[in-house]
N, CA, C and O atoms as a Tripos MOL2 file, in Angstrom:
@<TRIPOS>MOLECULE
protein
  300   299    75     0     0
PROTEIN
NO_CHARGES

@<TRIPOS>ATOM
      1 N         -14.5650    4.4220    1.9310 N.3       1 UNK1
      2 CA        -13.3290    3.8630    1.4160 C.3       1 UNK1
      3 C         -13.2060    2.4040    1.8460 C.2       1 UNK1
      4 O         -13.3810    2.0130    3.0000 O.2       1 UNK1
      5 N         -12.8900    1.6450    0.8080 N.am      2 UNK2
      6 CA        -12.3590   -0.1510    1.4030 C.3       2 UNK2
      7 C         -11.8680   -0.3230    2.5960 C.2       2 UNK2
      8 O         -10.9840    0.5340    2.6120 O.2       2 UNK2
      9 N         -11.8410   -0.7840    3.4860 N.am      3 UNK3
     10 CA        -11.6790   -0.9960    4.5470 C.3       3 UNK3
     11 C         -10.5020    0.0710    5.0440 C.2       3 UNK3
     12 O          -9.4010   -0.3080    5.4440 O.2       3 UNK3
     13 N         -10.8520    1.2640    4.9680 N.am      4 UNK4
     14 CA        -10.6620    2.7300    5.6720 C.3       4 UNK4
     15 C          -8.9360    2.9840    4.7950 C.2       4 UNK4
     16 O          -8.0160    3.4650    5.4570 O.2       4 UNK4
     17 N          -8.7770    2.6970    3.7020 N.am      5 UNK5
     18 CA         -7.4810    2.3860    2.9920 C.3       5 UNK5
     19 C          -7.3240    3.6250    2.4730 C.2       5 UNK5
     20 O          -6.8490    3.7270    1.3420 O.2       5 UNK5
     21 N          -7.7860    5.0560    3.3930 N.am      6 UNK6
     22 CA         -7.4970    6.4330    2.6090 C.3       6 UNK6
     23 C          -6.0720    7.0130    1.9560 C.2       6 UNK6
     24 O          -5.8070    8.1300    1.5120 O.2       6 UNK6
     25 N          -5.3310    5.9110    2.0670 N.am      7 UNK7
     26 CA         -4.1290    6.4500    1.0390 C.3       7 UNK7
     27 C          -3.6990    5.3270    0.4090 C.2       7 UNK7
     28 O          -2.5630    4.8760    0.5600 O.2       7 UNK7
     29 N          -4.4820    4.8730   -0.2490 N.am      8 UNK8
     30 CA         -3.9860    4.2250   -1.5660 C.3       8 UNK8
     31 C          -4.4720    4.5450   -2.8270 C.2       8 UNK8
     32 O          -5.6290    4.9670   -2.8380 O.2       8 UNK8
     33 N          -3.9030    4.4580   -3.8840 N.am      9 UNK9
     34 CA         -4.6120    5.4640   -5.0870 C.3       9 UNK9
     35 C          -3.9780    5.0290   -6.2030 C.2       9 UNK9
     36 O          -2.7580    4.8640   -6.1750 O.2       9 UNK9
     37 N          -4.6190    4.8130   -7.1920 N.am     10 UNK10
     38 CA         -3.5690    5.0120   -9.0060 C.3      10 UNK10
     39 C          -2.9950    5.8440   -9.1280 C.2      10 UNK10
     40 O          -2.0450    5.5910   -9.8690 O.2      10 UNK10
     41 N          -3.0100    7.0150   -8.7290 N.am     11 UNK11
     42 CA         -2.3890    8.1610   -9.2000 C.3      11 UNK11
     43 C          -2.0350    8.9410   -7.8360 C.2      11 UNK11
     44 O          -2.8530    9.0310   -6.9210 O.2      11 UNK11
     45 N          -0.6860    9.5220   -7.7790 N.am     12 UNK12
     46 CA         -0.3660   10.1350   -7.0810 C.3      12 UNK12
     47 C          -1.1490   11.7610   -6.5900 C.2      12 UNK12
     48 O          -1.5480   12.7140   -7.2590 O.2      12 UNK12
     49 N          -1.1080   11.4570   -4.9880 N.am     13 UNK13
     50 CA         -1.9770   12.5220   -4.2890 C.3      13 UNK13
     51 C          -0.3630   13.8280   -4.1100 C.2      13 UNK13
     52 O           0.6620   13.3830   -3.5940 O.2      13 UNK13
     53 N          -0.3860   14.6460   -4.3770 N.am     14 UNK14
     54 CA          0.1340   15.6260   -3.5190 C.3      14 UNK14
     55 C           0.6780   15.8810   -1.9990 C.2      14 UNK14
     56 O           1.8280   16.0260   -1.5860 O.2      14 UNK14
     57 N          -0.8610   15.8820   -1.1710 N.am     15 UNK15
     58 CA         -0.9100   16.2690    0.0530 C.3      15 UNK15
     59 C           0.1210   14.4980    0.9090 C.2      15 UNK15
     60 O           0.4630   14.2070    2.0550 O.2      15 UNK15
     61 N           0.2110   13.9540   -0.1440 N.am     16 UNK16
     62 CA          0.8800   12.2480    0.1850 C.3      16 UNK16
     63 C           2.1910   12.2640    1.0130 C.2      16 UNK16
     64 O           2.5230   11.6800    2.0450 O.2      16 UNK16
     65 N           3.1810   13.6500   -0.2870 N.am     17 UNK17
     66 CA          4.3720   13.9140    0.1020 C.3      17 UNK17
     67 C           4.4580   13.8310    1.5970 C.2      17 UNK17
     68 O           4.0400   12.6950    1.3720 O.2      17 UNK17
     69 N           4.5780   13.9020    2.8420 N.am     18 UNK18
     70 CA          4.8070   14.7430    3.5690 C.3      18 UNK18
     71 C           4.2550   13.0100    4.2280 C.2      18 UNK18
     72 O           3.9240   13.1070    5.4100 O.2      18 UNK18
     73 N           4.1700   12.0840    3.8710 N.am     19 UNK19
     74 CA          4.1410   10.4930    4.2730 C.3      19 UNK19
     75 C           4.9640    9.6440    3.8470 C.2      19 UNK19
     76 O           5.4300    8.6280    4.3610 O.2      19 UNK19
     77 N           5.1320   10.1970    2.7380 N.am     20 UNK20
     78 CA          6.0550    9.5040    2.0330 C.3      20 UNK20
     79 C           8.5040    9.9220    2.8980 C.2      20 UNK20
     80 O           9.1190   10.9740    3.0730 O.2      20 UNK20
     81 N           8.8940    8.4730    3.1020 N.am     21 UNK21
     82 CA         10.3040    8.7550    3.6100 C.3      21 UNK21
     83 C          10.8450    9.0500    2.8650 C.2      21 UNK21
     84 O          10.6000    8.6460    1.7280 O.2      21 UNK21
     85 N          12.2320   10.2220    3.2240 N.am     22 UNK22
     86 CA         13.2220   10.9930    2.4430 C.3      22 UNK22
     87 C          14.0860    9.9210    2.3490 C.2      22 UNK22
     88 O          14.3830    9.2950    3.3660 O.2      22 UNK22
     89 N          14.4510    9.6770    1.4600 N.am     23 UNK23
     90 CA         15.3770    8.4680    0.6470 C.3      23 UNK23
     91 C          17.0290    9.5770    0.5970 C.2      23 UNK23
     92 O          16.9390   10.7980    0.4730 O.2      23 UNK23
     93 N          18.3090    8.9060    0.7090 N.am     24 UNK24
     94 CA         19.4990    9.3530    0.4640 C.3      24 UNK24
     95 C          20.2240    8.2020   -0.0290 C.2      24 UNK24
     96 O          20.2830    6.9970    0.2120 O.2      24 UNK24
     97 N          20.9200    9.3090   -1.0650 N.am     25 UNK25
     98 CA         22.4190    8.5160   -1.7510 C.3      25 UNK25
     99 C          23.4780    7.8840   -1.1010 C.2      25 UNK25
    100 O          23.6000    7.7670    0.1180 O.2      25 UNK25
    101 N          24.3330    7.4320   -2.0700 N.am     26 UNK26
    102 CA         25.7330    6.5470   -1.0000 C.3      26 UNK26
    103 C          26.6740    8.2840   -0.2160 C.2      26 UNK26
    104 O          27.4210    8.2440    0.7620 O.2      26 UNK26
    105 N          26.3650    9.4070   -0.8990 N.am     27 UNK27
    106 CA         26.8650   10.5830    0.0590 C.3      27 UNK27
    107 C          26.1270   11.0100    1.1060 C.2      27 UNK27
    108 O          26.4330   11.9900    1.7850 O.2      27 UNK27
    109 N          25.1670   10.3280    1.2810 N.am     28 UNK28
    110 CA         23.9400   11.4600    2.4510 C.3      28 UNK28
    111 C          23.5240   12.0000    2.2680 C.2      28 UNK28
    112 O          22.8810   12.5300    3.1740 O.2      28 UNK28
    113 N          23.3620   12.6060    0.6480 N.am     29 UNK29
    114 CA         22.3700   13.6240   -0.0360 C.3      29 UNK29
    115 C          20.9070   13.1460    0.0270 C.2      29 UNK29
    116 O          20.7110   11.9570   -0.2230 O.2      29 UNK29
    117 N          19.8510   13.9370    0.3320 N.am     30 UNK30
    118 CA         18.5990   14.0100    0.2150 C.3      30 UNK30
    119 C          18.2480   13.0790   -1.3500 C.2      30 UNK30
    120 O          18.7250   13.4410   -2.4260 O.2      30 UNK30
    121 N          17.7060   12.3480   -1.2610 N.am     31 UNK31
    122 CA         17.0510   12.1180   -2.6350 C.3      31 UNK31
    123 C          14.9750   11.8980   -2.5290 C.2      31 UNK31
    124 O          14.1950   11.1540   -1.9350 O.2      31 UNK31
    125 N          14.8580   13.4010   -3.7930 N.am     32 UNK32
    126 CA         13.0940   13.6700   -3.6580 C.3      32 UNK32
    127 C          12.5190   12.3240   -3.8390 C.2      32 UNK32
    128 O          13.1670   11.5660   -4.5610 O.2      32 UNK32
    129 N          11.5980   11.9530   -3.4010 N.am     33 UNK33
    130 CA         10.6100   10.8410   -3.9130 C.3      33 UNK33
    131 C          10.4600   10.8600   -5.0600 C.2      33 UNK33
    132 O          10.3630   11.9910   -5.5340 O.2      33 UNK33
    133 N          10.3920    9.9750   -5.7940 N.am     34 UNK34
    134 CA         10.2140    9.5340   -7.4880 C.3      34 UNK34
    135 C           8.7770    8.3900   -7.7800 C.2      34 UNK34
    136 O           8.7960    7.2330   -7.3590 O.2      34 UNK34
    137 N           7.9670    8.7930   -8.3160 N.am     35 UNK35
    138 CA          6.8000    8.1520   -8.6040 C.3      35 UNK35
    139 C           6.9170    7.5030   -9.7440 C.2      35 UNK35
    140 O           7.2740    8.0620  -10.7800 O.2      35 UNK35
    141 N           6.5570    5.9740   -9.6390 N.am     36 UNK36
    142 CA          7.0050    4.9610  -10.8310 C.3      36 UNK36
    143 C           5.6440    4.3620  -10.7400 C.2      36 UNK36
    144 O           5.2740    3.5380   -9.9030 O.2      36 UNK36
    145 N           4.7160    5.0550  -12.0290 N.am     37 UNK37
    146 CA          3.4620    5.1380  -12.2450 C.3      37 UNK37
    147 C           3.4340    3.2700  -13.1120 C.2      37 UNK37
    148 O           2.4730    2.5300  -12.9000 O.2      37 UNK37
    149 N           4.5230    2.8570  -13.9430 N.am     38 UNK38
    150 CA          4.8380    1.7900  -14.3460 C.3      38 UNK38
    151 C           5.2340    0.4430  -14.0580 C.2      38 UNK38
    152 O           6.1090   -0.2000  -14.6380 O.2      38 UNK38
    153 N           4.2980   -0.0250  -12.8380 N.am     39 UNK39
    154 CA          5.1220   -1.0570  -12.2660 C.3      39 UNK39
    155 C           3.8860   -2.5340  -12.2110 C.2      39 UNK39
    156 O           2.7000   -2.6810  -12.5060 O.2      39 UNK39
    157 N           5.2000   -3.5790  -11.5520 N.am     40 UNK40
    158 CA          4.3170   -5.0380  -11.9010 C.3      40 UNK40
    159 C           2.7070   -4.4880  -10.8820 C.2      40 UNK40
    160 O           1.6150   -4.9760  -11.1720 O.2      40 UNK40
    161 N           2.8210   -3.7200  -10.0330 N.am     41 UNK41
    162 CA          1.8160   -3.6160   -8.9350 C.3      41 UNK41
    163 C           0.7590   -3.2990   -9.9560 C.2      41 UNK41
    164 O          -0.3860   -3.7230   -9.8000 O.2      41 UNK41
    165 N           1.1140   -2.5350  -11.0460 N.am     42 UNK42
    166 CA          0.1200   -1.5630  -12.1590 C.3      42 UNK42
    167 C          -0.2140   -0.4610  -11.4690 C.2      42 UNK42
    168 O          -1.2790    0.1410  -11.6130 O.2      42 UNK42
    169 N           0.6270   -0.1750  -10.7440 N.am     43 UNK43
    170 CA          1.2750    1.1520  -10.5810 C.3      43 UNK43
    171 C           0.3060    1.6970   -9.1050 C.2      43 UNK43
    172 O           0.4540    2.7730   -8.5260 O.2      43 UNK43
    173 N          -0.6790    0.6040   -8.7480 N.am     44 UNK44
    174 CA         -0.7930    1.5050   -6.9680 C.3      44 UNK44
    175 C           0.0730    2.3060   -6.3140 C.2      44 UNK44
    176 O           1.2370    2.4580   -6.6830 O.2      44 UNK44
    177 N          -0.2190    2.6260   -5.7390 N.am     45 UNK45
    178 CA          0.6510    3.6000   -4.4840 C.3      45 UNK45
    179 C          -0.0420    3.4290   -3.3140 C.2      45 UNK45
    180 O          -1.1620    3.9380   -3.3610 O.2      45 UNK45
    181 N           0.2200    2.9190   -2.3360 N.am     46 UNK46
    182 CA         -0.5470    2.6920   -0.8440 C.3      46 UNK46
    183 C           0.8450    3.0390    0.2610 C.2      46 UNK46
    184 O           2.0250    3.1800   -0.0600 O.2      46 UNK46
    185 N           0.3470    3.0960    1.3700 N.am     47 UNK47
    186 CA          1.3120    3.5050    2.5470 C.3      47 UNK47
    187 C           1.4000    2.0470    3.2140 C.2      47 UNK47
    188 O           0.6440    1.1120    2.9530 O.2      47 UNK47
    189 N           2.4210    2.0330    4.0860 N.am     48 UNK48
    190 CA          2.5820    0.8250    4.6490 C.3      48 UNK48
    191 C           1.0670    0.1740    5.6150 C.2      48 UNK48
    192 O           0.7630   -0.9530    6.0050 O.2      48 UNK48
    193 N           0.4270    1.4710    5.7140 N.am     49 UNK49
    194 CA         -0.4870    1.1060    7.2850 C.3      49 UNK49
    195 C          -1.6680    0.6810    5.8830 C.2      49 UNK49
    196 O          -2.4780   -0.2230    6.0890 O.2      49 UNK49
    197 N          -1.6630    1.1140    5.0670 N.am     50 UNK50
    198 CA         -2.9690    0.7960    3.9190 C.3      50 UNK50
    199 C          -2.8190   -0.8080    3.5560 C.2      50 UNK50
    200 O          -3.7980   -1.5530    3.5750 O.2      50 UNK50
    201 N          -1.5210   -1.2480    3.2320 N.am     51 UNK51
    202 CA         -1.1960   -2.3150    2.8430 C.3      51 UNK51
    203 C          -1.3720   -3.7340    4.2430 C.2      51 UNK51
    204 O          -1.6920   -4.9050    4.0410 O.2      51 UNK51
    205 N          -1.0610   -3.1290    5.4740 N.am     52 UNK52
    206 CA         -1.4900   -4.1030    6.0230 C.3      52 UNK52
    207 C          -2.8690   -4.2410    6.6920 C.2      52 UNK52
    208 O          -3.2210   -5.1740    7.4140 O.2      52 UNK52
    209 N          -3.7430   -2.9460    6.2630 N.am     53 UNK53
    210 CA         -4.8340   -3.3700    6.6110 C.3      53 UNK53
    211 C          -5.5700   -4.3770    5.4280 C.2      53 UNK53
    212 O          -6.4640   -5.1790    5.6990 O.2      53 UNK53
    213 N          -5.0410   -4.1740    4.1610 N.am     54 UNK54
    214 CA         -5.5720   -5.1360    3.0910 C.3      54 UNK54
    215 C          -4.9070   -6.3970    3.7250 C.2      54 UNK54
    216 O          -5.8100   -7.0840    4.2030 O.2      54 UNK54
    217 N          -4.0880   -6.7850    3.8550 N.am     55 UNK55
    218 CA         -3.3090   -7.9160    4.0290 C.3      55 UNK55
    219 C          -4.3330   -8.5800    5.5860 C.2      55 UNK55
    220 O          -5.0800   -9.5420    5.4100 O.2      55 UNK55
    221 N          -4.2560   -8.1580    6.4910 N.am     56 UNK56
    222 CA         -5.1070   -8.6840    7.6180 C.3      56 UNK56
    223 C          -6.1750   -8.7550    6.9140 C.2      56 UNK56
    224 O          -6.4410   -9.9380    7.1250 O.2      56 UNK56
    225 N          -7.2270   -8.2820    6.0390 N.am     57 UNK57
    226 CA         -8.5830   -8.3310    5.4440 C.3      57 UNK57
    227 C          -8.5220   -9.4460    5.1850 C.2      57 UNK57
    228 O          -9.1510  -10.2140    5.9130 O.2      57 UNK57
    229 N          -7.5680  -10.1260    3.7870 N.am     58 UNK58
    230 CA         -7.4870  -11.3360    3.4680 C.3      58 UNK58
    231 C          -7.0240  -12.4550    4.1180 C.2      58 UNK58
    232 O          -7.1610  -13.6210    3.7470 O.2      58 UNK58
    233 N          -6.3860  -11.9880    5.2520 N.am     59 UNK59
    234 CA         -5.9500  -13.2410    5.6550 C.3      59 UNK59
    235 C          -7.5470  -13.5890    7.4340 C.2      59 UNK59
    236 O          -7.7620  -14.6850    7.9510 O.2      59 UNK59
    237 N          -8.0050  -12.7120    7.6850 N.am     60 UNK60
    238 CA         -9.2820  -12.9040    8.3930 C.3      60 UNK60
    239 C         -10.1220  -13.5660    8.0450 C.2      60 UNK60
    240 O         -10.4420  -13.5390    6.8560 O.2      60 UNK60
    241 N         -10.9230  -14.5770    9.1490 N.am     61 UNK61
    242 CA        -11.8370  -14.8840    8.6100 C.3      61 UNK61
    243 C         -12.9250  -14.3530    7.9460 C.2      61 UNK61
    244 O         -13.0860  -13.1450    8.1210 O.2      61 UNK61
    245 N         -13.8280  -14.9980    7.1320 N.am     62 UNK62
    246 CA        -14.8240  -14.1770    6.4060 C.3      62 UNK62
    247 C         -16.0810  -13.3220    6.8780 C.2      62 UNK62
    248 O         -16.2840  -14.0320    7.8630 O.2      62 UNK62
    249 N         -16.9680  -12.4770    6.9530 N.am     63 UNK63
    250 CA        -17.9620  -12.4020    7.7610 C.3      63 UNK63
    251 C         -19.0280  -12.6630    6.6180 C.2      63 UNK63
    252 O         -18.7290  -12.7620    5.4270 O.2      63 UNK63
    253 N         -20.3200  -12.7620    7.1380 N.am     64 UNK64
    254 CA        -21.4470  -12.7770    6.6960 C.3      64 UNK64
    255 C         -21.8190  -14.1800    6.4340 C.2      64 UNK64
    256 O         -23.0190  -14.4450    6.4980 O.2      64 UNK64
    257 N         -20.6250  -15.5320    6.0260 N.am     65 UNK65
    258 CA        -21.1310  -16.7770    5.6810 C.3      65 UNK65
    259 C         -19.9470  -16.3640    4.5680 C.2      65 UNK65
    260 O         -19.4850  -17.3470    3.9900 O.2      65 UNK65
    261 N         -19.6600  -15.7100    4.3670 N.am     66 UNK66
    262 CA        -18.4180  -15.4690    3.0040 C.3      66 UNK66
    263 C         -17.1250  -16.0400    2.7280 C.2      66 UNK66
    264 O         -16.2200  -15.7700    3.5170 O.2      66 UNK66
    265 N         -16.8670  -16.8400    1.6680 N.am     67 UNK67
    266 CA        -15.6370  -17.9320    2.2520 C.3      67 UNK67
    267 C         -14.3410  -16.9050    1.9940 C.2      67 UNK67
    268 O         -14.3710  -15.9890    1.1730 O.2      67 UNK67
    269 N         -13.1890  -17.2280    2.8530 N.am     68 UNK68
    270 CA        -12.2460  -15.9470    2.8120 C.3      68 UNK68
    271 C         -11.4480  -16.7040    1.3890 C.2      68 UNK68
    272 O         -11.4000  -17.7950    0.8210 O.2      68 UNK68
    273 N         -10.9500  -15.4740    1.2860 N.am     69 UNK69
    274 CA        -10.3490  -15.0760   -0.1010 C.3      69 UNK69
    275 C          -9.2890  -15.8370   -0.0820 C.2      69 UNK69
    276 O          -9.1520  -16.6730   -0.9750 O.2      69 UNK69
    277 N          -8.2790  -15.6950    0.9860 N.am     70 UNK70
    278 CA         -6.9120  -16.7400    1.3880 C.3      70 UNK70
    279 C          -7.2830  -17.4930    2.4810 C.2      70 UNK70
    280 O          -8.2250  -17.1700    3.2040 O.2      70 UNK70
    281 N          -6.5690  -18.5310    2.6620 N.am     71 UNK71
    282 CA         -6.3900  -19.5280    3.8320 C.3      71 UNK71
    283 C          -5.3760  -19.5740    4.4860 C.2      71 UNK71
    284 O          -4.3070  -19.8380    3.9370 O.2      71 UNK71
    285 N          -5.4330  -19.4110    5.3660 N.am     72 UNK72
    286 CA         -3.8040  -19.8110    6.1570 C.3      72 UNK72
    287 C          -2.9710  -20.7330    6.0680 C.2      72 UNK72
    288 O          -1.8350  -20.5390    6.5010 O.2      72 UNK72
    289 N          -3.2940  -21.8600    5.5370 N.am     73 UNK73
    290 CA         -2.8800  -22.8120    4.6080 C.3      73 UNK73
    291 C          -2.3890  -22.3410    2.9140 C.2      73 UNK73
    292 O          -1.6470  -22.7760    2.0330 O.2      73 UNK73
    293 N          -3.0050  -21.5780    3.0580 N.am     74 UNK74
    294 CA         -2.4170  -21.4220    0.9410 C.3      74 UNK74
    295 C          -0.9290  -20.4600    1.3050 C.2      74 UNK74
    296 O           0.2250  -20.6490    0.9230 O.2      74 UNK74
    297 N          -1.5940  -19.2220    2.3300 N.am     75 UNK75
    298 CA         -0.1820  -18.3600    2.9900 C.3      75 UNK75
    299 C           1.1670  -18.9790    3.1940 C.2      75 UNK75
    300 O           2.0890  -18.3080    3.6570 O.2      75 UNK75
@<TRIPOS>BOND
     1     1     2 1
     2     2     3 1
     3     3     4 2
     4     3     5 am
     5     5     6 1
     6     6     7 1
     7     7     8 2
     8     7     9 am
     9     9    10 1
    10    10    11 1
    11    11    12 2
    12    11    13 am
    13    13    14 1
    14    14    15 1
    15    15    16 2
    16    15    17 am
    17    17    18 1
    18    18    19 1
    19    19    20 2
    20    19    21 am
    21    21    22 1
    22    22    23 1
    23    23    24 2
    24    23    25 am
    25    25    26 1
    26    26    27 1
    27    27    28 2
    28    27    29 am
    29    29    30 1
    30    30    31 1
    31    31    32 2
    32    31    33 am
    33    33    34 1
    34    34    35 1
    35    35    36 2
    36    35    37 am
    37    37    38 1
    38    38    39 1
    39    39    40 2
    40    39    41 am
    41    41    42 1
    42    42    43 1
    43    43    44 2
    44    43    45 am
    45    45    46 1
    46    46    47 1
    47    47    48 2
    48    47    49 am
    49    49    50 1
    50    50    51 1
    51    51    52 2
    52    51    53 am
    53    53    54 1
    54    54    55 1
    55    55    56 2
    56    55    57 am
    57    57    58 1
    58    58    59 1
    59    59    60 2
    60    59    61 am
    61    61    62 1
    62    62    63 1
    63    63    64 2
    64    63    65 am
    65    65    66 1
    66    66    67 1
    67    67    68 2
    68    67    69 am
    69    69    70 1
    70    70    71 1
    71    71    72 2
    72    71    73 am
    73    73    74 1
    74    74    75 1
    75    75    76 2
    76    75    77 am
    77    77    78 1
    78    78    79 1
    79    79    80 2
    80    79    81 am
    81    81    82 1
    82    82    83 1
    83    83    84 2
    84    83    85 am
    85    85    86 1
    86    86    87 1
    87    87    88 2
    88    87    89 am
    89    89    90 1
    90    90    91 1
    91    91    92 2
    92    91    93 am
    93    93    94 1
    94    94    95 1
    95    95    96 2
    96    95    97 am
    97    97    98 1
    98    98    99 1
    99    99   100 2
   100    99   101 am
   101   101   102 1
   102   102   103 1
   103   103   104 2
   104   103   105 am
   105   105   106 1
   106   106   107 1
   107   107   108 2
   108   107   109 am
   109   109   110 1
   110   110   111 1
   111   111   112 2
   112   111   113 am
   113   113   114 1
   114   114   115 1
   115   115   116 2
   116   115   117 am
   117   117   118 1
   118   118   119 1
   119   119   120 2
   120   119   121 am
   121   121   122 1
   122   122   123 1
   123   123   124 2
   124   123   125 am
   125   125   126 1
   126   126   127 1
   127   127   128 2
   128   127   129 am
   129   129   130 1
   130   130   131 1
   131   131   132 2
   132   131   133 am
   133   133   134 1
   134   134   135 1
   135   135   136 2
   136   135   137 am
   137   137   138 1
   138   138   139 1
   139   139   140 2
   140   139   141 am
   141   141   142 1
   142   142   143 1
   143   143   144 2
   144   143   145 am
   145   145   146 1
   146   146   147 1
   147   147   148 2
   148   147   149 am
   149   149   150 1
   150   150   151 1
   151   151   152 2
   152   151   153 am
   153   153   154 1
   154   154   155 1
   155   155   156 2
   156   155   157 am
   157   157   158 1
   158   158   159 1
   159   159   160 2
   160   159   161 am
   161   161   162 1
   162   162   163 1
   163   163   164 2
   164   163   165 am
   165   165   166 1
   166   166   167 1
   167   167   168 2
   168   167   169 am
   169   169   170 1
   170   170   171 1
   171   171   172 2
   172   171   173 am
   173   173   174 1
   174   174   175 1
   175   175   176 2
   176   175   177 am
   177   177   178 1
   178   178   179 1
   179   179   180 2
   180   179   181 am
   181   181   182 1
   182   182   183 1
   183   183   184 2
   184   183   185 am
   185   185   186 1
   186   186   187 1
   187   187   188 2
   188   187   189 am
   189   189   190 1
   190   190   191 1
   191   191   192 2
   192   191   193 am
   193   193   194 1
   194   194   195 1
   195   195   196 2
   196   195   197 am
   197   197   198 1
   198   198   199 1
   199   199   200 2
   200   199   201 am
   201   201   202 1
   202   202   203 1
   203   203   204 2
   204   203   205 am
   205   205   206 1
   206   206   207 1
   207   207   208 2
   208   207   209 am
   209   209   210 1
   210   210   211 1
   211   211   212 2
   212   211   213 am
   213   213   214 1
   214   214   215 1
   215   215   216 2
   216   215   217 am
   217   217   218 1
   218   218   219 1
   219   219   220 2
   220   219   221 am
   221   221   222 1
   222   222   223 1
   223   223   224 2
   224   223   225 am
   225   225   226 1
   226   226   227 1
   227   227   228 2
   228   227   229 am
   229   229   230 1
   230   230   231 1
   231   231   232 2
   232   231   233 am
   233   233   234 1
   234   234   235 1
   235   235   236 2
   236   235   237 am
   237   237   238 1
   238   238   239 1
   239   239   240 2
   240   239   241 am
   241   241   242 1
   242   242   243 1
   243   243   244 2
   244   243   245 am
   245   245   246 1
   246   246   247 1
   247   247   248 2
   248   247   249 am
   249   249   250 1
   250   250   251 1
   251   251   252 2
   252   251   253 am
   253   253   254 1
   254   254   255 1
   255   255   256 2
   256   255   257 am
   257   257   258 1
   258   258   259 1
   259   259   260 2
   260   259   261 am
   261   261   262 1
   262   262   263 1
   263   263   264 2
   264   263   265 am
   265   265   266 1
   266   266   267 1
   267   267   268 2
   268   267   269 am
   269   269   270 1
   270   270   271 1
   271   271   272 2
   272   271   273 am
   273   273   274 1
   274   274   275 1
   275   275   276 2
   276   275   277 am
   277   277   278 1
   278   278   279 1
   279   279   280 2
   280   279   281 am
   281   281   282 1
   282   282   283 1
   283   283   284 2
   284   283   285 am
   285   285   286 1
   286   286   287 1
   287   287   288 2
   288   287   289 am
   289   289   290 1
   290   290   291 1
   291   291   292 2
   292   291   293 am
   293   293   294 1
   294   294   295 1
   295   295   296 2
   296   295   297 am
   297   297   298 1
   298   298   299 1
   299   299   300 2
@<TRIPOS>SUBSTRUCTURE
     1 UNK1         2 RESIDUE 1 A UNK
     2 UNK2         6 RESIDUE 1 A UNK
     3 UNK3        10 RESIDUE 1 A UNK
     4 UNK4        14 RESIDUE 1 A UNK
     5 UNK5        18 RESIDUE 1 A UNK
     6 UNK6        22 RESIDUE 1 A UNK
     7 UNK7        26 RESIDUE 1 A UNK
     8 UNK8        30 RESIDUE 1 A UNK
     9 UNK9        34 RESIDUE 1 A UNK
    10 UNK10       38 RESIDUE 1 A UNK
    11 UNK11       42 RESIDUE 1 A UNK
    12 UNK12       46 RESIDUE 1 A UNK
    13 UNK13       50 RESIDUE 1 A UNK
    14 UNK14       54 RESIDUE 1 A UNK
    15 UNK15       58 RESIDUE 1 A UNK
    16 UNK16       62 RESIDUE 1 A UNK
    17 UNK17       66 RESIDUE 1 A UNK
    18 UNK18       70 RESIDUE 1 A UNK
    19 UNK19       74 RESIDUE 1 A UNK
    20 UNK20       78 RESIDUE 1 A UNK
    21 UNK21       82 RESIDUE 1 A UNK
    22 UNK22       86 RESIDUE 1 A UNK
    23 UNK23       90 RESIDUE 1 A UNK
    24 UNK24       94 RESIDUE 1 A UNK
    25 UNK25       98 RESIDUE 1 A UNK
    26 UNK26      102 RESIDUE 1 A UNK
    27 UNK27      106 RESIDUE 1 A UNK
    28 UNK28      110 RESIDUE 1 A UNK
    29 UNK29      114 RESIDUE 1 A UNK
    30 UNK30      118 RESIDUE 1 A UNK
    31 UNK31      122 RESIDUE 1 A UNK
    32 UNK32      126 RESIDUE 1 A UNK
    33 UNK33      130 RESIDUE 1 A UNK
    34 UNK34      134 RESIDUE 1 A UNK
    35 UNK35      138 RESIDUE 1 A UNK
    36 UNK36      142 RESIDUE 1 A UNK
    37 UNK37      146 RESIDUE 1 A UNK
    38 UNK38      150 RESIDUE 1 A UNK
    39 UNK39      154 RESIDUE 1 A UNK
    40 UNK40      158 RESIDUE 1 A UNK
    41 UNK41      162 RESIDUE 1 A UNK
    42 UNK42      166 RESIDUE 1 A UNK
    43 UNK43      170 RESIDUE 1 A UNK
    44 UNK44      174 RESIDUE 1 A UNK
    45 UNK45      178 RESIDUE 1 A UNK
    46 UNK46      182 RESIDUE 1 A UNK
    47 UNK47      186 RESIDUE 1 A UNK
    48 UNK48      190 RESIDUE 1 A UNK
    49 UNK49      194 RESIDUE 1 A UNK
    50 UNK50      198 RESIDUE 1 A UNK
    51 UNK51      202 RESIDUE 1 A UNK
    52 UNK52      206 RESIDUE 1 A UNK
    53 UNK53      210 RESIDUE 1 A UNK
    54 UNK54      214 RESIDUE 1 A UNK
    55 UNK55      218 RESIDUE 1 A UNK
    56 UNK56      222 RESIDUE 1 A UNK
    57 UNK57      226 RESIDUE 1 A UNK
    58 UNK58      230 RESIDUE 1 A UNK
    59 UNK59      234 RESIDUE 1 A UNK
    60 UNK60      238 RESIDUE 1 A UNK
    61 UNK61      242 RESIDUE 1 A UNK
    62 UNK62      246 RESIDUE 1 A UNK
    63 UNK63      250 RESIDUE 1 A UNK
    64 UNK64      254 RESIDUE 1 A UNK
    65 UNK65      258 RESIDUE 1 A UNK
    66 UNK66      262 RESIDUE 1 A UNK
    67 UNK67      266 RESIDUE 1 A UNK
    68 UNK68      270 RESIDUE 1 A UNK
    69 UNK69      274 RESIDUE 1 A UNK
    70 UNK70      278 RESIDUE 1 A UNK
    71 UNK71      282 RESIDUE 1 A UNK
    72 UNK72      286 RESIDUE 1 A UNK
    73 UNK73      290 RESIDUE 1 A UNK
    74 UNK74      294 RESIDUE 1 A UNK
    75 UNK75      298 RESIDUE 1 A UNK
């Protein structure tokens, strides 16, 4: 897997639920998770810990001689 990013996916996993936070209304009612397969992202789904291991990837320097993708300057 990309730099160990085992929960990020196009399509929703199942076994995900149970990572995913219980969201509530303006009463305190439970509200289920809702999957919005339609979005500007084009519809990823990643967990917070997936997203900042991409995010440190790009913002690290490069290895091998590889020029990095972002600069700390463009950030």
């Amino acid at each position: 897997l990309p730099l160990g990013m085992q929960y990020s996916s196009f399509d929703w996993q199942e076994d995900w639920s149970s990572r995913v936070p219980m969201g509530y209304d303006l009463q305190n009612n439970p509200v289920p998770p809702y999957v919005y397969p339609y979005k500007a992202s084009g519809g990823l789904l990643s967990t917070v810990n997936d997203i900042a291991r991409f995010a440190i990837a790009e913002m690290a320097p490069a290895n091998n001689g590889q020029p990095e993708v972002l600069s700390g300057e463009s950030i």
